[in-house]
C-alpha positions in Angstrom: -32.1 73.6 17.4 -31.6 70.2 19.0 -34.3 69.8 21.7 -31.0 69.5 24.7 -29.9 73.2 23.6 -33.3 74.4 23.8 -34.1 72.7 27.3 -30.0 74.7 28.0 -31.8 77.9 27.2 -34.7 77.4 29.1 -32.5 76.5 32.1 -30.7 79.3 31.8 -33.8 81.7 31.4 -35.4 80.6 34.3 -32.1 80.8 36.3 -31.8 84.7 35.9 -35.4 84.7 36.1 -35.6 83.0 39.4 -32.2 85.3 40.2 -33.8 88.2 39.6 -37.2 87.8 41.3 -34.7 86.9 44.3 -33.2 90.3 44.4 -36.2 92.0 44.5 -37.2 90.1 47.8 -34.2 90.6 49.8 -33.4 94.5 49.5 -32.5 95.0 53.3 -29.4 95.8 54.1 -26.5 93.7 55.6 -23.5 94.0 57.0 -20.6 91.7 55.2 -17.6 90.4 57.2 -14.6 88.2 55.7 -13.2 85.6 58.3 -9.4 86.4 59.3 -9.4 89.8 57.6 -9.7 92.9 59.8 -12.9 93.9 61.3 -13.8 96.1 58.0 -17.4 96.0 57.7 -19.2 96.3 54.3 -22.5 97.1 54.6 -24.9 95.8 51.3 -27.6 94.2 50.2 -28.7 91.0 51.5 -29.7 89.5 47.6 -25.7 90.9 46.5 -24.9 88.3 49.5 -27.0 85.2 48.2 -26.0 86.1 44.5 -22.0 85.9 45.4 -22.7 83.0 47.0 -24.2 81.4 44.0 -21.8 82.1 42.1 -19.1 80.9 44.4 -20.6 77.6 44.0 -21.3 77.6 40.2 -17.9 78.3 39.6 -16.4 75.8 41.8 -18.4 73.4 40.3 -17.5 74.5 37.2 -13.7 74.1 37.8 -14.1 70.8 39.7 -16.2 69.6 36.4 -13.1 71.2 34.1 -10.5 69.2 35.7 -12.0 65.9 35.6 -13.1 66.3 31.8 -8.9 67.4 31.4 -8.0 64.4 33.6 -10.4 62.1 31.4 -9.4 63.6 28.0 -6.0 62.9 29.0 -6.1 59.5 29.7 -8.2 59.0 26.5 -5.0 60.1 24.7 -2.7 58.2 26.3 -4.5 55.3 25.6 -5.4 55.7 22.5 -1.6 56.6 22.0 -0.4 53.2 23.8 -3.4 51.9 21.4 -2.2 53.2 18.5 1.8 52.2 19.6 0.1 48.8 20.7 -1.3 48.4 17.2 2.0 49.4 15.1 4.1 46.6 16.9 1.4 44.1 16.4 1.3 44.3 12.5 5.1 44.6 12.9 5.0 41.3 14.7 2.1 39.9 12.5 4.4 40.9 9.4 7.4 39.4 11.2 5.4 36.0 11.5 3.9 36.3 7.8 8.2 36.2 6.8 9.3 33.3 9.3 6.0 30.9 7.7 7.8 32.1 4.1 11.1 31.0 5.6 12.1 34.6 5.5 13.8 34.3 8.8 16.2 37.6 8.2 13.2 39.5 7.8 11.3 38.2 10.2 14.0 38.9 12.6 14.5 42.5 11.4 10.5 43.3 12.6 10.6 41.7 15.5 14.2 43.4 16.8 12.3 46.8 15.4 9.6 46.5 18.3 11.6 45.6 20.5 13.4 48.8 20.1 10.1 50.5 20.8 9.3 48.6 23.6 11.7 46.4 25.5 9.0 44.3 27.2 7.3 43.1 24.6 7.3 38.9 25.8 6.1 37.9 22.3 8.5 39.8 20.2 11.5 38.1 22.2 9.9 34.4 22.0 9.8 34.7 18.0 12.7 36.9 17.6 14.9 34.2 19.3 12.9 31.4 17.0 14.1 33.3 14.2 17.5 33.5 15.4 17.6 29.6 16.1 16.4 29.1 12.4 19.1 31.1 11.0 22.1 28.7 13.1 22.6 31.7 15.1 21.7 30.1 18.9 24.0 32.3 20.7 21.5 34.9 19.8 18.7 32.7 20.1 19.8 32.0 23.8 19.9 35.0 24.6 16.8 36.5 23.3 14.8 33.4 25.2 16.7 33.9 28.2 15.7 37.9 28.2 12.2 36.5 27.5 12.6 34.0 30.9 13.3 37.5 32.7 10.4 39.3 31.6 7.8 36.2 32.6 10.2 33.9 34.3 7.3 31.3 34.7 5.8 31.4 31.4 5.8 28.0 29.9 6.0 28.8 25.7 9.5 30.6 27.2 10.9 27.0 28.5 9.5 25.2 25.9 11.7 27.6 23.0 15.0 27.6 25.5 14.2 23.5 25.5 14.4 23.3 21.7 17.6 25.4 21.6 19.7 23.3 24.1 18.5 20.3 22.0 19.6 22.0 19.2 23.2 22.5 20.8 23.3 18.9 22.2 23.2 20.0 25.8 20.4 17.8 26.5 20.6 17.7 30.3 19.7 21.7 29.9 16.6 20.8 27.7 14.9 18.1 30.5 15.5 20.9 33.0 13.6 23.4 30.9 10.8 20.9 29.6 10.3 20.0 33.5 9.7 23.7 34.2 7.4 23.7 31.0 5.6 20.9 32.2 5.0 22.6 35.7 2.8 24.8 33.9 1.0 22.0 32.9 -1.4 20.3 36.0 -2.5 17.5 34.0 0.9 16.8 31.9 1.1 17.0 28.2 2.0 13.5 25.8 3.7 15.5 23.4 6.1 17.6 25.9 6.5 13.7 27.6 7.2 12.2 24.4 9.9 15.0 23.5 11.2 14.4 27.2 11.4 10.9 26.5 13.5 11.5 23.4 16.1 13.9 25.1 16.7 11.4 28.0 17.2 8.0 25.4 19.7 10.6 23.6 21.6 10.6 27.0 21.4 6.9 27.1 19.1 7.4 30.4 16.9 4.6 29.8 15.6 4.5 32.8 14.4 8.0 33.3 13.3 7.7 29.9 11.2 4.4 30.6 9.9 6.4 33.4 8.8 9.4 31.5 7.4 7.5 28.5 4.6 5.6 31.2 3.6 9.0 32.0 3.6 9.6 28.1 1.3 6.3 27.8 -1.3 7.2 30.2 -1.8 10.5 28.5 -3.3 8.6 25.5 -6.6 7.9 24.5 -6.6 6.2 20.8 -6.2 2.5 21.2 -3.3 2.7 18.4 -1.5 5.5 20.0 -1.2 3.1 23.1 0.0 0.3 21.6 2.7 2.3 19.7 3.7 3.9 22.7 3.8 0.6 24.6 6.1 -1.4 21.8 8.5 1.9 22.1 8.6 1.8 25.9 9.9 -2.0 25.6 12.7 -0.6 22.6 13.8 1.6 26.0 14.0 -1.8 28.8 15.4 -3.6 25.3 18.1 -0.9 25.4 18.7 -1.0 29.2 19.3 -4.4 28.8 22.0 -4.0 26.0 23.3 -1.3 28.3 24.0 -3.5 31.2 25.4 -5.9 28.7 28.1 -3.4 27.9 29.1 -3.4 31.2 30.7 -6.9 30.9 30.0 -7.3 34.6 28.4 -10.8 35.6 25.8 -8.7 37.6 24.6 -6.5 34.6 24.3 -9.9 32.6 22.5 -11.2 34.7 20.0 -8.3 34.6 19.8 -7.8 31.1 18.8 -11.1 31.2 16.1 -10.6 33.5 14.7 -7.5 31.1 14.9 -9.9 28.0 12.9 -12.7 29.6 10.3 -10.2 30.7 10.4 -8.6 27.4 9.8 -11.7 25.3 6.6 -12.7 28.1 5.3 -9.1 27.2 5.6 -9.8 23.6 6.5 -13.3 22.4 7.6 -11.9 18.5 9.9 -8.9 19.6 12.5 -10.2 17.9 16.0 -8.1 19.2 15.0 -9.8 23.0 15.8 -13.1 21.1 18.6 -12.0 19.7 19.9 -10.3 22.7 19.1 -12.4 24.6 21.2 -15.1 22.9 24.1 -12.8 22.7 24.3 -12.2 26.9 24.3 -16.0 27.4 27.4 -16.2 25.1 29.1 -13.7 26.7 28.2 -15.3 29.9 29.9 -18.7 28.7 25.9 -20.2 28.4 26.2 -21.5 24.9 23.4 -23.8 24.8 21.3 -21.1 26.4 22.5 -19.3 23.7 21.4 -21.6 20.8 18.6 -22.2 22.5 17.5 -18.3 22.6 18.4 -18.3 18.8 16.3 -21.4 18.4 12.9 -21.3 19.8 12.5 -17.1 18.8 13.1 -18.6 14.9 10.2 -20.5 15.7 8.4 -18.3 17.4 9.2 -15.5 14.9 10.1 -16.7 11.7 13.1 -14.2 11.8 15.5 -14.1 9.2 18.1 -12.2 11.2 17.9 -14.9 14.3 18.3 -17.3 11.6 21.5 -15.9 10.2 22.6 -15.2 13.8 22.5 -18.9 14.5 24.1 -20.3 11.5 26.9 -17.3 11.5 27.3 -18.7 15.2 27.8 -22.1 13.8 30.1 -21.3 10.7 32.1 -19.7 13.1 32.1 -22.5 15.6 33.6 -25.0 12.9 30.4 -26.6 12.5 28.9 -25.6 9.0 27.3 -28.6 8.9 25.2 -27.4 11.9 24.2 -23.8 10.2 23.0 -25.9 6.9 20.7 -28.3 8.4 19.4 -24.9 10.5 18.9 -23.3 7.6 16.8 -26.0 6.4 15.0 -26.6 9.3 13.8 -23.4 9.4 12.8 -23.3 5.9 10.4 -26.2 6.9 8.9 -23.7 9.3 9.2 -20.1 7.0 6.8 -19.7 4.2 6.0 -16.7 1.7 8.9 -14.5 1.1 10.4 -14.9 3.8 10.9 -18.6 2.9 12.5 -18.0 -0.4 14.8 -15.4 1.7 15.8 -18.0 3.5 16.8 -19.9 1.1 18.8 -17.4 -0.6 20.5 -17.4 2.4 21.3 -21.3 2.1 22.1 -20.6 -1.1 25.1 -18.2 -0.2 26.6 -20.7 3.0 27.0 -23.2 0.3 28.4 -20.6 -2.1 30.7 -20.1 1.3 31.5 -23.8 2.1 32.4 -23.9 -2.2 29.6 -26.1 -2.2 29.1 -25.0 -5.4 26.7 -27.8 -7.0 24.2 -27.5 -4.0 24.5 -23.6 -4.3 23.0 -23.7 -7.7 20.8 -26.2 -6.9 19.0 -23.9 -4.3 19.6 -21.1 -6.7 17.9 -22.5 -9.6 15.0 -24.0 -7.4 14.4 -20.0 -6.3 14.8 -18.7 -9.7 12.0 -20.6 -10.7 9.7 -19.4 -7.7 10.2 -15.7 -8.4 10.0 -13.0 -11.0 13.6 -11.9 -12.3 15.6 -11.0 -9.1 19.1 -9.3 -9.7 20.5 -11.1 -6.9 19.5 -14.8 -7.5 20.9 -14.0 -11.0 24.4 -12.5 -9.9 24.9 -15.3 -7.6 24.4 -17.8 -9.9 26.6 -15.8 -12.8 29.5 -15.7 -10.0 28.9 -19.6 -9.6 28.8 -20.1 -13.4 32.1 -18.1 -13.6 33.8 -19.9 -10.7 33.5 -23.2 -12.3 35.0 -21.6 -15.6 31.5 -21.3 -18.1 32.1 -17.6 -18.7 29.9 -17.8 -21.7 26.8 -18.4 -19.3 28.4 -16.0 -16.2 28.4 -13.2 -19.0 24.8 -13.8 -20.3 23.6 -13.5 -16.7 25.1 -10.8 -16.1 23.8 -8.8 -19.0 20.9 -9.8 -18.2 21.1 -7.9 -14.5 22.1 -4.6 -16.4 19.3 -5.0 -18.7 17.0 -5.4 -15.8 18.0 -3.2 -12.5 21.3 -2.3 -11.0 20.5 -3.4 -7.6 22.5 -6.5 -6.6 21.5 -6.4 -3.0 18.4 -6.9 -1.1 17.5 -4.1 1.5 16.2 -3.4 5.0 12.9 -1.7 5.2 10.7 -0.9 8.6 7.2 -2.7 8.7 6.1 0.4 10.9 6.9 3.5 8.5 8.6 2.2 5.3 11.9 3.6 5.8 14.8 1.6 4.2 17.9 0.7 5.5 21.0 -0.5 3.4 21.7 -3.5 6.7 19.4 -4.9 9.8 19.3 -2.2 12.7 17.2 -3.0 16.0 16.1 0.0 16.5 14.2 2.1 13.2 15.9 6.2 13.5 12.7 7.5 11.3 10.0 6.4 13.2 11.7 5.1 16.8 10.6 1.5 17.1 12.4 -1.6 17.8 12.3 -5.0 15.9 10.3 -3.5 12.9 13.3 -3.9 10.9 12.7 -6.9 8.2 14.6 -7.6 5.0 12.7 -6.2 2.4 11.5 -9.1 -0.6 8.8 -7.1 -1.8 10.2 -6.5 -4.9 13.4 -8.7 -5.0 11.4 -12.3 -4.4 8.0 -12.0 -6.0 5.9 -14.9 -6.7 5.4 -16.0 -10.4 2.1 -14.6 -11.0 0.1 -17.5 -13.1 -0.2 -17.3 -16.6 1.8 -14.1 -16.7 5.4 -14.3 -16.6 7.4 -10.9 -17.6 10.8 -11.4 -16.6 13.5 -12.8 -18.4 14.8 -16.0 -18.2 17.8 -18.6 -18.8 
């Protein structure tokens, strides 16, 4: 026997004990009346009278002590039943996640539509279930299983963020600022990455100055050093495409302020090449052709740049002046060293090709072909010069040789920021989002001959 039973017992004992001892005390008589019954009087013992009331009070205390242990118990199972429903959806949800990472998005779907059957309020289960339906192409659904999230927590930031990515997803990017704007109300302090993303939606509208606006905000959110610069070169891409913008217009005014963004541009950052060759292009348009030339002019030396250099001499072939574009080409090759250099004068190579200049062509050919390793291109242009002037013996020997070695007869475009490649010079890089990163790629197509170790083959 557990020593609280036997303490129970005792109680009890000394209860009757102490009840009975009572009785004998208190053996006069009494008379017993019942308030608002008639006036019958019961005459008894005056121990029959404490003893009722006793138990009047036992028992009341009793049933008061009943119905809160039946009130308690009851809410015990009711939560453990919400507990128990609780924990059902949650492994449903869990499981629905577990699919969606496996790309499962059908299943994942399935589980999260199943608790929502079992309970319609359930925030997270509408969030992913309309992440799901966005993976499978289905945004109508999507839409509306976000939107039914917005009603049950209309203020609830993850809810914006989701109905932001499926508006971008249907191109109605004006939709997706509105929702990121709410989403960032959530946030006091602001969030880069929402910014950056904000920034992205507005360029996509051609807003560049909302966008310029929003990436400063995006800027002084960042703490690495290399972040900041990044951040900084792709907030001058957005005034660099402002100022095309305004160029577009073909309104003296707007050329005159694109102007105004190039020249500030090109202070900011002396080597961003596009300013220079924007910059070049407004004062043609605006009848400035010296400006123009000039612009072209001092950002090859500043820069080195190929693509101002082709600019310029294009400008000049054009202009009846080839003469002009040669001796630019070869004043620039004065200043252009490395591969860049032999680029260049590739590039002479192929205006005298033009200007059937054939001798010179091969000259400046022949002079490369020695400088590099075996380049498919140096070699076709010389076999299309050997053919032209009728030795088809030699045109067909070089040629081989180009099958034999590669199948790539042009040189591509590849981004100094991220690598990507690009088959012609773009301003602006669509992989990684910067401007002027964009270089013609030599790596491979003008190497250096190596001392003492030459592998290619050779005429």
């Amino acid at each position: 026997m557990s020593m609280r039973n036997l303490v129970t017992l005792l109680a009890v004992f000394g209860t009757v004990l102490l009840c009975l001892w009572t009785a004998t005390l208190n053996t006069d008589e009494v008379t017993f009346r019942v308030p608002g019954f008639p006036p019958n009087e019961v005459q008894t013992s005056l121990w029959v009278v404490g003893f009722l009331a006793i138990l009047l009070g036992v028992l009341g205390t009793l049933l008061y002590t009943v119905v809160l242990s039946s009130k308690a118990a009851f809410l015990r199972w009711r939560r453990q039943r919400v507990d128990l429903k609780t924990a059902e959806d949650t492994e449903l949800i869990q499981l629905g996640l577990f699919a969606a990472v496996r790309g499962d998005h059908r299943t994942a779907l399935q589980h999260f539509e199943t608790v929502l059957q079992k309970d319609p309020e359930r925030l997270s289960a509408w969030i992913y279930g309309g992440n799901a339906a966005r993976a499978l192409g289905n945004m109508e659904k999507a839409i509306e299983m976000h939107m039914r999230a917005r009603g049950i927590a209309p203020n609830d930031g993850d809810v914006h963020d989701e109905l932001a990515r499926d508006f971008t997803v249907l191109g109605k990017y004006a939709r997706a600022v509105g929702h990121l704007e709410q989403r960032l109300s959530t946030e006091p302090k602001g969030d880069a990455e929402l910014f950056a993303r904000m920034r992205d939606l507005l360029a996509d509208q051609c807003l560049w100055d909302d966008a310029f606006e929003v990436q400063e905000k995006h800027i002084k959110l960042l703490r690495d050093a290399g972040e900041r610069r990044d951040a900084e070169a792709l907030a001058r891409g957005l005034r660099l495409e402002k100022g095309r913008a305004l160029m577009e217009e073909g309104t003296k005014e707007g050329c005159q302020e694109a102007l105004s963004i190039f020249a500030s541009l090109l202070k900011a950052d002396p080597q961003f090449v596009p300013a220079y060759l924007l910059q070049g292009r407004a004062r043609f348009d605006d009848g400035d052709i010296d400006g123009a030339v000039n612009a072209w002019t001092e950002g090859i030396a500043a820069t080195n740049s190929l693509e101002l250099l082709n600019e310029l001499a294009t400008y000049y072939f054009e202009a009846g002046d080839p003469e002009q574009a040669i001796r630019a080409f070869h004043q620039s090759m004065e200043l252009i060293t490395g591969d860049d250099g032999r680029a260049a004068r590739l590039g002479l190579a192929l205006l005298y090709s033009r200007l059937e200049m054939i001798e010179e062509a091969e000259a400046e050919l022949e002079h490369l072909e020695k400088e590099v390793e075996f380049s498919p291109t140096v070699t076709y242009h010389l076999a299309k010069l050997s053919e032209r002037q009728g030795e088809n013996e030699t045109a067909a020997k070089r040629f081989r040789q180009i099958i034999q070695a590669s199948n790539m007869l042009e040189a591509n475009y590849r981004c100094k920021h991220c690598g990507a490649n690009h088959p012609y010079y773009v301003m602006h890089c669509d992989e990684c989002g910067h401007w002027g990163t964009v270089v013609l790629d030599t790596t491979e197509e003008l190497q250096e001959v190596e001392e003492q170790e030459v592998n290619a083959p050779r005429i």
